[in-house]
Structure formats: C-alpha cells, structure tokens
C-alpha positions as CSV (number, residue, x, y, z in Angstrom):
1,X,105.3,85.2,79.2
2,X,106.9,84.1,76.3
3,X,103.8,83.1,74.6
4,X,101.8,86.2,75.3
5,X,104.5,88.3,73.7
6,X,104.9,85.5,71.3
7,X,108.8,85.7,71.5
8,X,111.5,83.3,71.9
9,X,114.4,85.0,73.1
10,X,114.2,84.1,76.9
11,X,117.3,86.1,77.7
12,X,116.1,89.2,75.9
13,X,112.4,88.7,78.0
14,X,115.0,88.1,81.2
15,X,116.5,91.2,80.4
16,X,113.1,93.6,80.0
17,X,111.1,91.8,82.3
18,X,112.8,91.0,85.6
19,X,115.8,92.2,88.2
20,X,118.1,91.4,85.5
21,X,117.8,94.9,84.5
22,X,119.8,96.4,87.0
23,X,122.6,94.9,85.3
24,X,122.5,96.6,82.0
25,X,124.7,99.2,81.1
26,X,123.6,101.5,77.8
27,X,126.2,102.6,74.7
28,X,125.1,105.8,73.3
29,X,126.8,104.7,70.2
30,X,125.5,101.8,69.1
31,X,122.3,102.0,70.4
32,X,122.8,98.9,72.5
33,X,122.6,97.5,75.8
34,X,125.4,95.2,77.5
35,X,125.7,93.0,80.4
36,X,129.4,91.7,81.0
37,X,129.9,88.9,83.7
38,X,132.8,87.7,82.3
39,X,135.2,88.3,85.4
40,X,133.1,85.9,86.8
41,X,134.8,82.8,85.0
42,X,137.8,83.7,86.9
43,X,135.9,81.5,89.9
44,X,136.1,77.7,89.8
45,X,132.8,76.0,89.5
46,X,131.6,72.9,91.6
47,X,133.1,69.7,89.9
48,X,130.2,68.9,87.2
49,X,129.0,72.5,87.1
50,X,129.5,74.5,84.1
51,X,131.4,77.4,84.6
52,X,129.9,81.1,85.2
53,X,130.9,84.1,82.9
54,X,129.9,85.6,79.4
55,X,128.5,88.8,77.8
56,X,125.3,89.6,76.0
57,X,124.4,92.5,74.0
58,X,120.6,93.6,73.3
59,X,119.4,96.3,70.9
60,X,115.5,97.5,71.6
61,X,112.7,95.5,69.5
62,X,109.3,96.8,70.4
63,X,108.7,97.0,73.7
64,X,111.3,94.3,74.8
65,X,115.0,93.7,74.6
66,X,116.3,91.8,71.4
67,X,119.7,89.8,72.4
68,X,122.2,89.9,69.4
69,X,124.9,89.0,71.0
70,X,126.0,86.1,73.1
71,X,129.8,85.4,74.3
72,X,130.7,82.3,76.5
73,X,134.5,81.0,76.9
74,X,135.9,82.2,74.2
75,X,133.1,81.4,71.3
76,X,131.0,84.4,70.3
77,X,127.0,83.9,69.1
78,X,125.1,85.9,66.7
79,X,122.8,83.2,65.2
80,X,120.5,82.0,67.6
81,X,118.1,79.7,65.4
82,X,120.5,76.8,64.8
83,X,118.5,73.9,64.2
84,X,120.6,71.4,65.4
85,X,121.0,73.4,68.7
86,X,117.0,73.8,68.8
87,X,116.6,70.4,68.4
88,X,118.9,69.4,71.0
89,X,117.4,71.7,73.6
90,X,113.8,71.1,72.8
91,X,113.9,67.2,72.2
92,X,116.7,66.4,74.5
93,X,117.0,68.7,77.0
94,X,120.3,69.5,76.4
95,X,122.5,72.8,75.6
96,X,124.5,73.5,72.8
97,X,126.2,76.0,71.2
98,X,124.4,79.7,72.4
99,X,122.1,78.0,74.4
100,X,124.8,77.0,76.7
101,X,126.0,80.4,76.8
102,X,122.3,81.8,77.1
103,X,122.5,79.1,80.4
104,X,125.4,80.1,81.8
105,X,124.9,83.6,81.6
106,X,121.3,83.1,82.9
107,X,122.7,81.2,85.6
108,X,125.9,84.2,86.3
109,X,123.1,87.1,86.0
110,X,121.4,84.9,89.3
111,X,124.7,84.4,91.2
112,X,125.5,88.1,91.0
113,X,122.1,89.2,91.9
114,X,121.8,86.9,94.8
115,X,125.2,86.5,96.1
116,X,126.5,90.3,95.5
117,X,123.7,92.3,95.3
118,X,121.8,90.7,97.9
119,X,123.9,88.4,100.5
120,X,127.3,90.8,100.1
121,X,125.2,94.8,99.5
122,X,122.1,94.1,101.7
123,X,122.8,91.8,104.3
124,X,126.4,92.6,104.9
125,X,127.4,95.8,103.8
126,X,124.2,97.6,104.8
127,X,121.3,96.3,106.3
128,X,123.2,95.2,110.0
129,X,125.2,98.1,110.0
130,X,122.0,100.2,110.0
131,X,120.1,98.3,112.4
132,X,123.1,98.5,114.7
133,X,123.9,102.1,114.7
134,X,120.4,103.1,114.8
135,X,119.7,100.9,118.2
136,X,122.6,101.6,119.6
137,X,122.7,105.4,119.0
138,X,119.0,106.2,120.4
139,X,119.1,103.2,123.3
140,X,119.2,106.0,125.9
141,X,115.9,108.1,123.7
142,X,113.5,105.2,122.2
143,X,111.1,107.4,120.7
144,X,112.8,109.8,119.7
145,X,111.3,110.7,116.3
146,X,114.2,109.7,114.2
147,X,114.4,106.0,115.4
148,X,110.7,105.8,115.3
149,X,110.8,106.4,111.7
150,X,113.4,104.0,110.6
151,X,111.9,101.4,112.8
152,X,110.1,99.3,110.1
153,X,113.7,99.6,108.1
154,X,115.9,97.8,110.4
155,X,113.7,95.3,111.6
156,X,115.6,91.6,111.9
157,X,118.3,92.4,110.1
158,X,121.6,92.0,111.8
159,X,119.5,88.8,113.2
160,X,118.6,87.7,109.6
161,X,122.1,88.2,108.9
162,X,124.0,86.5,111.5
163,X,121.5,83.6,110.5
164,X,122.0,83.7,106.9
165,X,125.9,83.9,107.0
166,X,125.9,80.5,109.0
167,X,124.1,78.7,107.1
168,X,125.2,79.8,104.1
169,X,129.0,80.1,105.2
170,X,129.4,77.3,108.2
171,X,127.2,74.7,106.5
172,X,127.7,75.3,102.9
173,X,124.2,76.0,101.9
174,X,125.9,78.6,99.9
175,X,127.2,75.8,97.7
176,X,123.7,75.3,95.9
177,X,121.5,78.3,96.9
178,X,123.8,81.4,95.5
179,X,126.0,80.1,93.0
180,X,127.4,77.0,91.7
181,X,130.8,77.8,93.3
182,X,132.2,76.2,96.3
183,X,131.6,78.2,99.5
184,X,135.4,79.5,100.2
185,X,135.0,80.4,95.9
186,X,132.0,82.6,96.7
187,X,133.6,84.3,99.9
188,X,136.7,85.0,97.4
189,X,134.7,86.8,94.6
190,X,132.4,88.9,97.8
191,X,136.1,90.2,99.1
192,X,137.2,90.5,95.3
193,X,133.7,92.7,94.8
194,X,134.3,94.9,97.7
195,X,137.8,96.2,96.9
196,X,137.5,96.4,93.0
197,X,134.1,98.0,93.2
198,X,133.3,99.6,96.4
199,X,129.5,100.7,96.8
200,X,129.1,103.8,97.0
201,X,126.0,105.1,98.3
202,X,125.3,107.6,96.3
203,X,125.7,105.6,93.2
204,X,122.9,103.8,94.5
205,X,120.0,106.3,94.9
206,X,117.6,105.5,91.6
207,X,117.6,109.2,90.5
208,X,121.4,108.4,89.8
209,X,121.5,104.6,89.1
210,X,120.5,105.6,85.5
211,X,122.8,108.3,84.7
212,X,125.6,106.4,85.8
213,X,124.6,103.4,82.7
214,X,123.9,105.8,80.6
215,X,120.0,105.6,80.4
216,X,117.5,107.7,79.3
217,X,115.0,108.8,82.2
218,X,112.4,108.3,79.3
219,X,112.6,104.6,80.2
220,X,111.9,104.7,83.6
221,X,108.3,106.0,82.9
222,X,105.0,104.7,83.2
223,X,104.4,106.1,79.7
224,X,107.3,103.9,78.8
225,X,106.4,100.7,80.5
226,X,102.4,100.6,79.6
227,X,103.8,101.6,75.6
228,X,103.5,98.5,73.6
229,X,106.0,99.8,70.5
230,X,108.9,101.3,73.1
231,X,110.8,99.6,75.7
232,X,111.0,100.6,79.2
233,X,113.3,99.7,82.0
234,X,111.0,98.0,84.1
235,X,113.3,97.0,87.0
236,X,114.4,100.5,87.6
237,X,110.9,102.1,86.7
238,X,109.6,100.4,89.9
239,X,112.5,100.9,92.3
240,X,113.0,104.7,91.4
241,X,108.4,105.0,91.7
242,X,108.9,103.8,95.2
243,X,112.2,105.4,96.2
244,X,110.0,108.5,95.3
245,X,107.2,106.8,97.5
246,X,109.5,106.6,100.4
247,X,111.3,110.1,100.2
248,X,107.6,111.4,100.4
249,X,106.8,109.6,103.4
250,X,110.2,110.5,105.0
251,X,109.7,114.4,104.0
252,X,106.2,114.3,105.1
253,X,107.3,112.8,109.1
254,X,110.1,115.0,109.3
255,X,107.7,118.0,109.3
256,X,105.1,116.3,111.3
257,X,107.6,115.4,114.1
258,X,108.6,119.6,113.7
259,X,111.9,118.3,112.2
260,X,113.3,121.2,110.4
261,X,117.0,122.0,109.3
262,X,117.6,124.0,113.0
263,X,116.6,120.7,114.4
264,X,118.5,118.7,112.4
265,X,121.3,120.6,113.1
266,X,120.9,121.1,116.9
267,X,119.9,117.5,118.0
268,X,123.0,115.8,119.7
269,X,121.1,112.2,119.3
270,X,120.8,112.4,115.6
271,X,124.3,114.1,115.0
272,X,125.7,110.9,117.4
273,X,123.7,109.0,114.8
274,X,125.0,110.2,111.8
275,X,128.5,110.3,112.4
276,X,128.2,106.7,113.8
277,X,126.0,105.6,110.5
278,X,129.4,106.9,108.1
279,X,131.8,105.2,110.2
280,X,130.1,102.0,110.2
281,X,128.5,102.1,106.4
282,X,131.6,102.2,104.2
283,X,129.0,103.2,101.3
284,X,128.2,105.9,103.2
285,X,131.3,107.7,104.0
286,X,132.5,106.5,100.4
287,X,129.8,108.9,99.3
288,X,130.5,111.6,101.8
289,X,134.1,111.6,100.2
290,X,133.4,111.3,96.5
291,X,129.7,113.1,96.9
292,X,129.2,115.4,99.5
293,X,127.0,117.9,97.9
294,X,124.2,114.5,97.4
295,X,124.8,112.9,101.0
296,X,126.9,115.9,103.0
297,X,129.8,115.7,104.6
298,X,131.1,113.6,107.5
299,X,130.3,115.8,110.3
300,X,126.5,116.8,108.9
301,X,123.6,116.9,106.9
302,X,121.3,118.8,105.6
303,X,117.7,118.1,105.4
304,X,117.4,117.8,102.2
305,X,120.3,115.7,102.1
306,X,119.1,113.4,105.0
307,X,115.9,112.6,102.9
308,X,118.2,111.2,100.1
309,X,120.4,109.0,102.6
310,X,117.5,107.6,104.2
311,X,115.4,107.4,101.3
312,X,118.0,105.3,99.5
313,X,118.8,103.0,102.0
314,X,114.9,102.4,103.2
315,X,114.3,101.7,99.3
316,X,117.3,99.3,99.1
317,X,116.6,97.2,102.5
318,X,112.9,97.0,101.4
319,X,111.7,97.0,98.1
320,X,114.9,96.6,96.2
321,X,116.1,93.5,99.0
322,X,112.8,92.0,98.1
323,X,113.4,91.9,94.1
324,X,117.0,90.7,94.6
325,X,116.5,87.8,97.2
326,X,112.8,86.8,97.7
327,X,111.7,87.5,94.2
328,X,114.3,85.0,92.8
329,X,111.5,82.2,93.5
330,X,110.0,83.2,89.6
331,X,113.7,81.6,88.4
332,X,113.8,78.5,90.6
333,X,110.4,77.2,90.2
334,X,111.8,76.3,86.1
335,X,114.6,75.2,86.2
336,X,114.4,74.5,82.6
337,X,114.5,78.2,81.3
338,X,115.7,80.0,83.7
339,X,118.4,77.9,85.7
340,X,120.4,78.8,88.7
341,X,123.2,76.7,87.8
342,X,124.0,74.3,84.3
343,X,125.4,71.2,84.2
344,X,129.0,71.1,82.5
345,X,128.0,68.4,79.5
346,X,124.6,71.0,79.0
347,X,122.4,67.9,79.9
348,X,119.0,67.9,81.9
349,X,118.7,69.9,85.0
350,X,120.9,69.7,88.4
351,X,118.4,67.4,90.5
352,X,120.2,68.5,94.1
353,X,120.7,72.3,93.5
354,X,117.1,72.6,92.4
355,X,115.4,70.2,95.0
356,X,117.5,72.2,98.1
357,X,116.7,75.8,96.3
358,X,112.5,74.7,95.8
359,X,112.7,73.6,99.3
360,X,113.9,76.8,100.9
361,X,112.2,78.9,98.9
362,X,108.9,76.9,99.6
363,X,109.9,76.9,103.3
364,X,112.0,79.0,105.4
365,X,112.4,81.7,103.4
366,X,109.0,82.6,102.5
367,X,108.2,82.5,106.7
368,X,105.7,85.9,107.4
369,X,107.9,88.9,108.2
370,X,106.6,92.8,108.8
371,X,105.5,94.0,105.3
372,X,105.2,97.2,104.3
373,X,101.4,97.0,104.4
374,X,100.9,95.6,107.6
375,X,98.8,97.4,109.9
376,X,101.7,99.9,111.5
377,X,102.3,99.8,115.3
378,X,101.2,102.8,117.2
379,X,104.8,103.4,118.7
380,X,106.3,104.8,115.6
381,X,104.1,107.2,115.6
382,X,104.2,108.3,119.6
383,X,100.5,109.9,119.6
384,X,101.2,112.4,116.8
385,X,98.1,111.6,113.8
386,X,100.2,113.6,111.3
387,X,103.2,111.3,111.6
388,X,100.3,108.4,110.8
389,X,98.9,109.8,108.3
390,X,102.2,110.2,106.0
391,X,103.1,106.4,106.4
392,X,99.4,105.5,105.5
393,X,99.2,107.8,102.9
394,X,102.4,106.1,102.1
395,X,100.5,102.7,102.2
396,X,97.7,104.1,100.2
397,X,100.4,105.1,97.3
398,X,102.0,101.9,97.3
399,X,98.8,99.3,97.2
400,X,97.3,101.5,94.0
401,X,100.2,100.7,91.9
402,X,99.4,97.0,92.8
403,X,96.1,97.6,92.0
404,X,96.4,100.2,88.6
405,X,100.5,99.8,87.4
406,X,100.8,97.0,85.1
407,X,104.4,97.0,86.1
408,X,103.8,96.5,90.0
409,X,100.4,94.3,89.2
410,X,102.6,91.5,86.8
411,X,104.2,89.9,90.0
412,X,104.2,86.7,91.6
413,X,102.7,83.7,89.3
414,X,102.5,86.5,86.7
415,X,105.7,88.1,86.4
416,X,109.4,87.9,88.2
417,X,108.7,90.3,90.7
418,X,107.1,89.4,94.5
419,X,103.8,91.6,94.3
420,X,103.2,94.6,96.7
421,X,101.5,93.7,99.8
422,X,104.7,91.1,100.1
423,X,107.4,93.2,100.1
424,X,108.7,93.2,103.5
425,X,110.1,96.2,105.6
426,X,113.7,95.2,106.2
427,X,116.3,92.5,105.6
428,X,114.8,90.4,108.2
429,X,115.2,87.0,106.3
C-alpha cells in the first residue's frame, strides 16, 4: 500500500486507510486531525516493553492523511526525514527518534482498539448483555418476531465472552495479545475507561459518531473515498453504509412481521424486553438519560427510535466487532511496520508477542462462525416470505459493495479490513 500510493508516512496511510480512523478527532481551526493516547503512559509496560502513549497530528494531503506531528514522552517530532534515524530503521532495524514514537503510538492506537473498543465495548459492555436479555426476555415466546430478528446478532456471545475473559484474564493471554501491559495493568485502564468515559449509546450510532469529532459528512461518502485528490474517512464511510444497510433490513421486518407503533406499544414481551435491555446495557440507559429524543425514554420507544437502538447495536456487534478484533490480523502479520508492541531499546521485533499473536490469529480465532452471508435459517423468518426477503435483499446490498465499493473490495491481503462475506453476525469469538 505504501508503494502504490508511493508514500512513506506509514502512520499517516494507518490513519486513512484502516480502523485507526475511528480514533481521530477533527479541529475546525487548524484544519487538522488529532489522535491523543497520551493517558495511556499512565500504565506500566511489561519489563522490556516500551511504554504506550503519544499524540499525532495530520493535516489532509491528497487523498490521504499527512502526519506533522508526532509527540512521545515528553520529545515533540516535526521532521520526519532524519537520516540518521532512516538509516537506523532501514539498515538496522532499529527505532529512533520519531520512529519510536511513530512505534509506540502504532502500537497504543492497537491496544486501545483491541483492548477498549473491542474486549471492554463489545464483548463486555454490550454484546453478553444483549444476548442475555434477549433469551431470557422471549424464553416463554421463541418466535416471537422480535427475537427472531435479532437472532443472528446475539449469536455466541456471552459464550465467546465468558471464553475470552479467561483466557485472556485467568491465563494471561492478555499479556501479549491486547497490549504490552501486564494483565492486572490492562484490567486497571478497562475500569479506568468505564468511569472516565462512559459509552453512551447514542454517541455510538454512525449518523452521530461524526458530529461528535467534528467531521464533515462530506468524508464519509463514496464520492469522497473513490476521489483521488480529497480524502475520505474510510473507517467511518463503511460502518455508517452498513449501519444504513441494517436499519433498512430492520425497518423493512418490522412491517413485514405487521410491527407498527400500536404494536410496539401494546406488546408486553417487547416492553419486558426493553426495559430489561436499559437496565442491563449501561450505554443504553446512559443514552435514555442524556438522549431520549434519539433512543426514548426508559419506560418506551418509539418505532422509529427502536430502529436506531437496534440498528446501532446490530452494526457494532457485527460489522464494527469485526474491524476492531478480527480485522487486526492486517497489523500482526508485519510486525515490522505496523507492531503491536516495541521493544524498549527500539531494536528488532518482540519474537514471543508476535509468534503467540500469528498463532491465534492463524488458529483459533479465525475458526468458521455464522456470517452475515450465510445462507439464513428458516426459523427467523417463521413462514413469512416478506420477512426473507428484507434480510436477503439485505445480503444482496451488502455483497455488491464487496463486489463494486473500492472501500469494501480493498480488504483482506489487500487492505486492513476483513472483506464482506467474512464478517460474522455477532461477538461469537
């Protein structure tokens, strides 16, 4: 990728071309982009590790992301063609200078996409809670049309979960696989991330993601992204095209299943269900308090507002849980440029983090789950051809932007992102 756009600022590609995206924050006043990890180096590193932190600031160059700024413990880069720095990176393997802080922050931006965004938002803020309430509140009326639909989206995940959490947490896979921190560190900054910035749901729909950094909805375009002399926000274009996607398909059931606002309102199963899903889904009833006229209030919801709920949690659990975990294979399999942790002296690559990390990513995790174009069992429809015909029609949607969107169609050996017909349905791994 860097040859064919014939650029050498990896960070600046990282930035425009990958799930990195979803951390930059815009200034209207400079014209810049930021990314700050710096509260990060308030965690101790594994002895030998370097530690985690820094800032970066990026103005737009073309159709990618320029970095002009790099700050790492203290030391602040603007110069990044230092030959003596080149020369120990290229001949030597070694970082210096702002490639060390390009490193660390590369290695930061993957320890806060994998250990917060997806092990703490996903897997234990969202994803079990879901599956949970959902079972549990229609285990008396399986096919009831509600829990039929949200079947794909909770498949495995409070099983994935529990599973994940042990091996993580009990035998210190964590250690290596999320962040060069030592387990107890990496618990300390989850519980530090949940009370100094509670999710709030939503916050997290991608019609508001933007607004809240500032962005233009220009860049979330196709216009933007296929636009060789503009930059578009890639990462976002594609989550906010199939959030769209989804709320379609969920609109589309609802009225096939005859499940208008008087129903809505009138079904004791899915009011049971609801005020279960705020209780339990802190996010949830955050946004119920702070946002009520996007989600509704505690005791109800309209139909319109049930199509945003569910349509931002389907997109998180499925497509968005897929860049954040899965697709993080693209950084592990080079260690070189894009490394999940730095040694502390800057020199060579961490032989045990990498060879445990290629290992599970060429193993267990990558074992088949339900994807969202698998063949769809007849139960969640119950008979009704309508209902079948939205989630195919759905399907249909979602494999032509694999085939025709360059930004869905650069994915797996080609790009940083898992490509469409491996996406899976839930958090079940």
């Amino acid at each position: 990728l860097l040859q064919s756009r014939r650029r050498s600022d990896l960070l600046g590609m990282l930035m425009t071309d990958s799930v990195f995206g979803a951390h930059l924050v815009y200034e209207k006043g400079t014209g810049r982009f930021h990314v700050d990890l710096s509260g990060m180096s308030a965690y101790q590193p594994i002895p030998g590790y370097a530690a985690l932190g820094g800032k970066a600031s990026f103005e737009r160059d073309g159709s990618s992301l320029r970095t002009v700024m790099l700050e790492y413990q203290g030391k602040s880069y603007r110069n990044f063609t230092d030959p003596e720095v080149d020369r120990a990176y290229e001949q030597n393997n070694t970082r210096l200078g702002w490639r060390m802080a390009e490193g660390a922050l590369i290695a930061s931006l993957l320890s806060m996409t994998n250990l917060v965004m997806h092990v703490k938002d996903l897997h234990m803020e969202i994803a079990a809670a879901f599956q949970a309430v959902t079972v549990d509140a229609f285990s008396n009326q399986p096919k009831h049309p509600l829990r039929r639909l949200l079947d794909a989206f909770i498949s495995r995940s409070v099983q994935a979960t529990n599973d994940n959490m042990r091996l993580l947490f009990d035998f210190h896979a964590a250690d290596f696989s999320l962040a060069p921190l030592p387990h107890d560190e990496q618990l300390k900054l989850i519980d530090d991330a949940i009370k100094k910035n509670p999710l709030n749901l939503a916050e997290m729909d991608m019609e508001r993601y933007g607004q809240i950094r500032h962005m233009d909805p220009a860049w979330s375009t196709r216009e933007a992204i296929t636009n060789t002399s503009r930059w578009g926000w890639r990462w976002h274009y594609r989550a906010v095209t199939v959030q769209r996607l989804i709320a379609k398909y969920v609109e589309c059931f609802l009225e096939a299943e005859g499940m208008d606002e008087d129903f809505i309102k009138a079904d004791s199963y899915l009011t049971n269900w609801w005020h279960s899903l705020v209780f339990h889904l802190p996010s949830l009833r955050r946004a119920t308090e702070k946002s009520p006229s996007w989600s509704g209030s505690g005791s109800e919801a309209s139909r319109s507002q049930l199509i945003r709920v569910l349509s931002t949690i389907m997109v998180w659990v499925s497509w968005i849980h897929e860049d954040v975990g899965h697709s993080a294979a693209a950084y592990v399999n080079n260690p070189i440029y894009t490394p999940m942790c730095v040694p502390e002296d800057g020199v060579g690559v961490p032989l045990r983090s990498w060879v445990f990390n290629a290992m599970a990513y060429r193993g267990f995790v990558f074992l088949h789950r339900s994807v969202l174009l698998d063949e769809p069992p007849a139960f969640w429809f119950d008979g009704n051809v309508e209902s079948r015909k939205c989630f195919e029609t759905f399907q249909d949607s979602l494999r032509s932007l694999g085939e025709t969107d360059v930004a869905f169609s650069e994915c797996d050996k080609n790009g940083f992102f898992s490509c469409v017909d491996r996406v899976e349905t839930a958090v079940s791994s």
